[in-house]
N, C-alpha and C positions, 0 to 999 in steps of 0.2 A: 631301419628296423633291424632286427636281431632276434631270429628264429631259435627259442634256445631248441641246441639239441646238442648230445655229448657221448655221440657214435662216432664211430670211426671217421673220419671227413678229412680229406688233402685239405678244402678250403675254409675249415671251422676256424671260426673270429673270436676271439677274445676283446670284451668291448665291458671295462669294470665298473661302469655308472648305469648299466641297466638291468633288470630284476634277473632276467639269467643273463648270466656273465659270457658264457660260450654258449656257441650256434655258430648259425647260417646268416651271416649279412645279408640283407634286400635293401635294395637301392630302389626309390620307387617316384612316382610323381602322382601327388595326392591335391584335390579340392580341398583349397582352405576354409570353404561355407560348410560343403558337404560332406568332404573327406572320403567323396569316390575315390577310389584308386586308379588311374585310367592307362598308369603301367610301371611294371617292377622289374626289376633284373636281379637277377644271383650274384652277388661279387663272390667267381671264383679263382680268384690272383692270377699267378701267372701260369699260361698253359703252354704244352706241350706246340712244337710247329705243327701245324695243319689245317682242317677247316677251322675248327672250335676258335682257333685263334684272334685273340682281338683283344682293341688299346685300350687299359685299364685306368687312362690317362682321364682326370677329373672333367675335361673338353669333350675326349671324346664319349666319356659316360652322360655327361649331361647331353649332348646331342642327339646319342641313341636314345633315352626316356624321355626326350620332347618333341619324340616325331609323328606321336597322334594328335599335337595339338599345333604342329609348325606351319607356320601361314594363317594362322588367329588370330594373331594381333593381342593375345593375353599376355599375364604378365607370371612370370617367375620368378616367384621368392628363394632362395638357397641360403646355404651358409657359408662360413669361408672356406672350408675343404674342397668346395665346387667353384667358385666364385673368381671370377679372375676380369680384367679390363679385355685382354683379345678373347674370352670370351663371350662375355657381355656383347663386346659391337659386335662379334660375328654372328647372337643368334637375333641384335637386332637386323641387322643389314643381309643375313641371307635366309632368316625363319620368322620375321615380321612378331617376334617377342623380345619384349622388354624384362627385363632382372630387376630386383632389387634383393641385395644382399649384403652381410658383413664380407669383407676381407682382411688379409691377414697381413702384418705390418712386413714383413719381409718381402714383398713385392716390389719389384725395382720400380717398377713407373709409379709408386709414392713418391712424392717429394717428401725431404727430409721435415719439412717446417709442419707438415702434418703428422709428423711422430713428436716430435720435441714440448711438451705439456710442462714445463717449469717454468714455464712465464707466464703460464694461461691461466687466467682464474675458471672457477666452480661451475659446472654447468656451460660452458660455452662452445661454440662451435665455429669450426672454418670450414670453410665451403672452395673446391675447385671445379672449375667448369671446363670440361671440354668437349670436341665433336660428337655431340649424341650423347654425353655423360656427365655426371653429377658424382662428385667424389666429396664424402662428409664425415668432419673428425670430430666429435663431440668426447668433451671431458666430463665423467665422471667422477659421483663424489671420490670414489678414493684417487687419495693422494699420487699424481703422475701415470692413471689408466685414463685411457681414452678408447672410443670406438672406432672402428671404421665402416662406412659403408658407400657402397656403388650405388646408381640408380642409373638407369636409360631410360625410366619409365618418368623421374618427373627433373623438370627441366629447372628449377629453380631451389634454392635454397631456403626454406620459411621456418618459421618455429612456431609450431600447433600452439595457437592461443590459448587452446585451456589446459595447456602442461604446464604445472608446479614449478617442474625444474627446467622448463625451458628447452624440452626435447622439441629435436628438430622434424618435421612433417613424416620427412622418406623414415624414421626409427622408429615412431607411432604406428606407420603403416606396415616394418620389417614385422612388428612385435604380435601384430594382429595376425597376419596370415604366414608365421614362422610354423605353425606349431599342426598341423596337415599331418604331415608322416608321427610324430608325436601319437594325435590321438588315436591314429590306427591304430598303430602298436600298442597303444593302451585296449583298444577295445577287441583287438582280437586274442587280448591273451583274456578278456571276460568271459567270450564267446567259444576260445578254444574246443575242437573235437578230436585234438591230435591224442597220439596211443605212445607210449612209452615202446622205445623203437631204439635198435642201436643203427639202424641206417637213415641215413640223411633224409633222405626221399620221403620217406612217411610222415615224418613230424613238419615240413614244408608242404606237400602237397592235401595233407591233412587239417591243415590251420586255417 
């Protein structure tokens, strides 16, 4: 999410595909039915040594926003800027939650033959499997894009029977519960009570 505000701020975002372009980034962990928010953080870069201090590293950000639900057993949707294989197994195996997300093709533990789509026809997918993880490359129509996605959450590779194009189960399920932080952001900027403010603090703890 992306708090516009365009006061003074060390850690205001520039982010050009949403209604106000500058603000305050919130990193947050939202209900895909409900769209509770059940917690948010400030992304404020990199700070000064001392307490405030702390890893702005995609791992360690998702660890911190999933520790009101660690030991649940639910499942977390992300995207590829969060999304990773060591972190996948670690918040299987030490927070009893399962991911499902896109990732980004520059990831070394890809294998190469999961990039490579000039051989592949329209609509098709490969599937890798490994301890606790579901790695899935489906080709889209355009010419040589393919996606990627993780899953710890389902174990097998299927293709939802009543998809057109032959989308695979875990991309059905990314597409449904992707869009959580989404409708916040839409519905709080409906509902907005913030005050035109050149400090940061007002227009965030105002919204």
């Amino acid at each position: 999410m992306l708090e516009g505000c365009r006061g003074r701020c060390s850690f205001r975002q520039y982010i050009p595909n949403k209604p106000n372009k500058y603000g305050i980034k919130i990193q947050a962990l939202v209900d895909s039915r409900t769209f509770y928010t059940a917690n948010m953080e400030i992304y404020v870069g990199t700070q000064p040594d001392g307490q405030y201090k702390c890893d702005n590293s995609p791992m360690s950000i998702v660890k911190r926003i999933v520790a009101p639900i660690s030991k649940t057993g639910r499942n977390v949707t992300m995207d590829n800027w969060y999304s990773s294989i060591p972190l996948s197994l670690d918040l299987l195996k030490n927070h009893n939650l399962t991911i499902v997300g896109t990732i980004r093709k520059n990831k070394r533990e890809i294998p190469p033959c999961f990039l490579d789509t000039k051989k592949r026809t329209l609509n098709s997918s490969v599937y890798g499997y490994g301890e606790d993880i579901l790695l899935t490359s489906y080709v889209l129509k355009k010419i040589n894009k393919n996606v990627l996605l993780i899953s710890t959450m389902r174990e097998q590779g299927d293709i939802d029977p009543e998809s057109v194009e032959k989308k695979p189960e875990v991309i059905m399920f990314y597409n449904q519960t992707k869009g959580g932080v989404d409708v916040v952001d839409e519905l709080k900027g409906e509902y907005s009570v913030s005050r035109i403010s050149c400090r940061w603090s007002q227009p965030y703890f105002s919204s």
